[in-house]
N, C-alpha and C positions, 0 to 999 in steps of 0.2 A: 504494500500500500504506500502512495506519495504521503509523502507529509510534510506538510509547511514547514519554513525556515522560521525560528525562536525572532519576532516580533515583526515577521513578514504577513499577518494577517492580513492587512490589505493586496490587493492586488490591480495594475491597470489592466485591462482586459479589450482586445478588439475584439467587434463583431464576428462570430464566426461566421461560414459560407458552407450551406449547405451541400454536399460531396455531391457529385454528379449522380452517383448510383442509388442515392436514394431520392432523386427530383423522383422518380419514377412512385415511389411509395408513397412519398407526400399526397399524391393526388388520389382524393377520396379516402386518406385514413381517418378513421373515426377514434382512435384512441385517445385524443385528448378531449372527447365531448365532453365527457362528464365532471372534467374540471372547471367547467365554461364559468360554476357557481364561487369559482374562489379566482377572480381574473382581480390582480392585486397589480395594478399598473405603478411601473417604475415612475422616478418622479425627475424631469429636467432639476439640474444642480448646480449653481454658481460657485465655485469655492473663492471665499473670504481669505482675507489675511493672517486671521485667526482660527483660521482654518484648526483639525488637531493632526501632529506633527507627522502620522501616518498619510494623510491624504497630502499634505507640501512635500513629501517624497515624494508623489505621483504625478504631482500637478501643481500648476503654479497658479495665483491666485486671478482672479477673470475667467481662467477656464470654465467651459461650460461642459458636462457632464452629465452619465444617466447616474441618480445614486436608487440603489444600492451595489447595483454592476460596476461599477468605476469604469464607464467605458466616455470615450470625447465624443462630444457631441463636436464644440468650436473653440479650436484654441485661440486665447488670447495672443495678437503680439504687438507689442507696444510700436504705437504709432500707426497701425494701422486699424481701420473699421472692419474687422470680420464680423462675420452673421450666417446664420442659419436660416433657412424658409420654414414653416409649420403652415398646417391647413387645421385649425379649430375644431374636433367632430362635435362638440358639446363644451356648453357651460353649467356649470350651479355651484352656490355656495357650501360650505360646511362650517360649522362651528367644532372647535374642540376645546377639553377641559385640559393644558399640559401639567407635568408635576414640576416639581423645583430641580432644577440641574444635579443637584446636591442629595437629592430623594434618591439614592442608590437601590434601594429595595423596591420602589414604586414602577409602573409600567411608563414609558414615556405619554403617553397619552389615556386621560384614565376616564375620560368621558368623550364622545365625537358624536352630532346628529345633524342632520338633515331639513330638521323642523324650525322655523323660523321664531315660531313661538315655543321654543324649549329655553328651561331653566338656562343651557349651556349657549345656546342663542341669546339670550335677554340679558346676558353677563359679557358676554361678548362686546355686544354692541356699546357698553355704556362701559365710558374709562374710567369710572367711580367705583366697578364692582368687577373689573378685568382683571385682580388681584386676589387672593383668596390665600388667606395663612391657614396653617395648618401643621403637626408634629408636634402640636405642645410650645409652649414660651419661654423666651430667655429668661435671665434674670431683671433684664431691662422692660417684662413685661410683654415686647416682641414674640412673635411667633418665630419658630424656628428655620419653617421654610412657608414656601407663596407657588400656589399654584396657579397659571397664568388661564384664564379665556381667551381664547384667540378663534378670528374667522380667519376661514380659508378661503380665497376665490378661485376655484379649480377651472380649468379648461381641460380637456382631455385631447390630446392633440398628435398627428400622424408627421415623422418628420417627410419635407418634401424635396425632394432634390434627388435624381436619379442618378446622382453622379458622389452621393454619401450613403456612407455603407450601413446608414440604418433608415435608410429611405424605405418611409410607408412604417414605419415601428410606433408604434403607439405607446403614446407617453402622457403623464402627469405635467403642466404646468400650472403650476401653484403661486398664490401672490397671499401676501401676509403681512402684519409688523409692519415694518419700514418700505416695504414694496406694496402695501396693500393701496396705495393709489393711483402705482404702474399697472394692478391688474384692471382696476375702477376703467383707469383712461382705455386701457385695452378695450374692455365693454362697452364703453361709448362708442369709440371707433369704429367696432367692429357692428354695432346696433346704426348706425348711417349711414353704412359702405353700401353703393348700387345708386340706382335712379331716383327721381326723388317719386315717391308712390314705387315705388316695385325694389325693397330692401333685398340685398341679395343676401340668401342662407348663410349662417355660419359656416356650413362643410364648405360651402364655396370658396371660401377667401384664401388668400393668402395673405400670409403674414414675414415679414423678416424680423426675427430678434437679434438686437447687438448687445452685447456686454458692456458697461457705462457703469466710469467709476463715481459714487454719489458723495457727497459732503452736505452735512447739514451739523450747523454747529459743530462741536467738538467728534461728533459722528461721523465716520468714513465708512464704505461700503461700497461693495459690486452689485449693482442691480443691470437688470434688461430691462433696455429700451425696445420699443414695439415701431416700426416705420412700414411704409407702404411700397413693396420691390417696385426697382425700378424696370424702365423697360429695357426689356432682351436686345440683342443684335440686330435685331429686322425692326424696331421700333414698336414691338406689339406692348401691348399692356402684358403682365406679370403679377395682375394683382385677384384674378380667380383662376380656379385647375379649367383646364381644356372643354371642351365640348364630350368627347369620347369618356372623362374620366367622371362626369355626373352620375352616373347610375352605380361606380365603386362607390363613391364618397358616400352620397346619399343613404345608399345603403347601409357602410359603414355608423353613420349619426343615426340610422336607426336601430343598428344593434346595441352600440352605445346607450340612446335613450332609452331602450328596453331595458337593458341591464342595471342602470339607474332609478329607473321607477320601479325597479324591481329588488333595489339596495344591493345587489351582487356588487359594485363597484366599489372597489377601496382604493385608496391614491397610498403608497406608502412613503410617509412622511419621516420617515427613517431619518438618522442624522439631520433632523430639521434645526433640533434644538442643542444641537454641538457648537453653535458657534455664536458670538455677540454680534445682535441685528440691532438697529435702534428704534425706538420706542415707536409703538401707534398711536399713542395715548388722545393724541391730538385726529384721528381719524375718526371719520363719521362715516357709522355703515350704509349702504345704499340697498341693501340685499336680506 
């Protein structure tokens, strides 16, 4: 049996490519139906500066990534604009309850719904009640840890680019904290994109994300930026998928939306809460 190198637990990982000899299998196996109910989508990952010191061995901080695969989505390189394409199959909020960094016995996440009007919703939204102590009290009277309410603003999203090796992978883009107004503005955008009376679909659009270093106050961070591609070589527009590719997409946002109204869909927010984001406190929920 392989066994890991003593503090090699991470790993960077490329896409693999499926063998020739089994394209042939692929087609019409049913063997993975019956996992369809636990589809636990990877989530797009920016690493920070403060990153923990296993993932700055792999990756330098701007890069963008699947976590918990550690695979590159877009590496960052100073002075230049890289970005990635996404096509959006679905949007919806989530609320979660997280525990304190410091709660080593606790589960990273110890409440998450869906319902707008849940306890975990209603604490969310209002920065007076986004804090929640908890573990018993100092001597100073303090509680010893704070468990945070946080919304999430998920997208579920396919990456697009035939010429990246996880073109068509279906992924988590998540907005939260300190990015929870990049996801907001995302949803505007993408709710006025088309004619005026004829909105064009979510599946439709495309989108480009760039990596963008943020400052606010004494607060530094990587966030994405969300822009409209530009036009290709022949001057076409670049901003919905093809004519021919409407009936994948579509369909796509419908298996998605089933599986959603159907709660199968979990985003995993894994290593969400390893690293210091700055505060939302000042954020008003839309959702």
């Amino acid at each position: 049996m392989a066994k890991r190198k003593p503090g090699k637990d991470l790993t960077k990982i490329d896409a693999p490519t499926l063998p020739a000899y089994l394209q042939n299998e692929a087609e019409g196996d049913e063997s993975l139906d019956t996992m369809q109910e636990f589809r636990v989508i990877p989530r797009i990952k920016i690493i920070q500066a403060l990153a923990s010191t296993e993932l700055l061995e792999l990756f330098d901080a701007g890069d963008i990534i699947v976590s918990p695969l550690n695979q590159m989505i877009c590496k960052h390189e100073k002075g230049e604009d890289k970005f990635f394409s996404i096509v959006p199959l679905l949007f919806y909020p989530e609320w979660c309850k997280w525990s304190d960094r410091k709660d080593s016995d606790a589960a990273a996440i110890l409440e998450r719904s869906f319902d707008v009007t849940s306890e975990v919703a209603k604490k969310s939204k209002d920065a007076r009640t986004r804090f929640e102590g908890y573990g018993g009290t100092k001597e100073d009277g303090g509680y010893k840890l704070h468990a945070r309410y946080v919304e999430h603003l998920n997208f579920i999203v396919v990456i697009y680019d035939p010429s990246h090796e996880l073109h068509m992978e279906t992924l988590a883009l998540s907005y939260s904290r300190g990015e929870y107004y990049a996801g907001a503005n995302l949803c505007s955008a993408a709710s006025t994109r088309g004619a005026v009376g004829a909105r064009a679909p979510l599946w439709s659009q495309v989108w480009d994300l760039v990596p963008k270093y943020r400052v606010r106050g004494e607060n530094k961070w990587w966030g994405m930026d969300h822009c409209t591609p530009e036009l290709d070589e022949d001057e076409n527009s670049r901003a919905f998928i093809t004519e021919e590719e409407v009936p994948v997409f579509k369909e796509l946002h419908e298996q998605m939306f089933e599986m959603h109204s159907k709660r199968l869909i979990v985003v995993d927010h894994s290593g969400g809460d390893d690293e210091e984001e700055p505060s939302d406190d000042d954020a008003e929920s839309k959702y």
